[in-house]
C-alpha positions, -999 to 999 in steps of 0.1 A, spaced: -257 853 107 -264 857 72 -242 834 44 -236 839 8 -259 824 -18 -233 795 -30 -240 783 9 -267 764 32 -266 759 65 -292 730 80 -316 745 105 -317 709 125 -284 694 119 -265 727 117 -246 709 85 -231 736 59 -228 727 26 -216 753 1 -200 751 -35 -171 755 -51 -163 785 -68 -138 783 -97 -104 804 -99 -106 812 -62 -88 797 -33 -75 802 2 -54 785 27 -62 787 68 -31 781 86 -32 779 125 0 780 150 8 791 179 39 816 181 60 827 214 25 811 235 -1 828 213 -26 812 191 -22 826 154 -35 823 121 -28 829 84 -55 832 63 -43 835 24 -66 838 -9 -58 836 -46 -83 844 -80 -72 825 -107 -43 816 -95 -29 852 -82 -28 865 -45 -46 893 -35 -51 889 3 -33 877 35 -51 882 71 -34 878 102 -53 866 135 -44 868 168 -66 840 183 -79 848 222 -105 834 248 -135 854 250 -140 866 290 -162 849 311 -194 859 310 -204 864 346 -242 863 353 -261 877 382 -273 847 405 -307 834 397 -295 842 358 -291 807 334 -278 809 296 -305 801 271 -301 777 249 -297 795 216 -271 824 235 -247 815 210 -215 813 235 -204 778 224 -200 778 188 -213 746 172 -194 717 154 -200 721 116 -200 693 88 -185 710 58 -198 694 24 -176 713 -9 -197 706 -40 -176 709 -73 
């Protein structure tokens, strides 16, 4: 997965630091609504909205592997915990 320039992500630790970038913003609100997972995810430039997406949060299916078959390690099916850093 490729990230923006402002943005590192440690090959050993997996730790993403990334820096701040001035006049823009955005909120991530998650609920869940009627027994579904939701999420809100608003951004502003200088102040001003200008975009609002709307998730519908579901499990992926289980995988289901042929006998003798095992996961590698790096199969990327379990997302990994990230340490956030936000340099201003």
């Amino acid at each position: 997965m490729e990230t923006p320039d402002l943005t590192y992500i440690d090959a050993q630790t997996a730790e993403l630091t990334t820096a701040a970038v001035r006049g823009f913003a955005e909120r991530l609100d998650v609920y869940v609504e009627a027994g579904e997972l939701r999420a809100e995810h608003a951004f502003w430039v200088f102040g001003l909205p200008f975009l609002v997406l709307h998730y519908r949060i579901t499990r992926k299916p289980r995988l289901r592997l042929a006998p003798g078959r095992t996961l590698g390690e790096n199969h990327g099916l379990v997302g990994r915990q990230r340490t956030v850093q936000v340099l201003l």
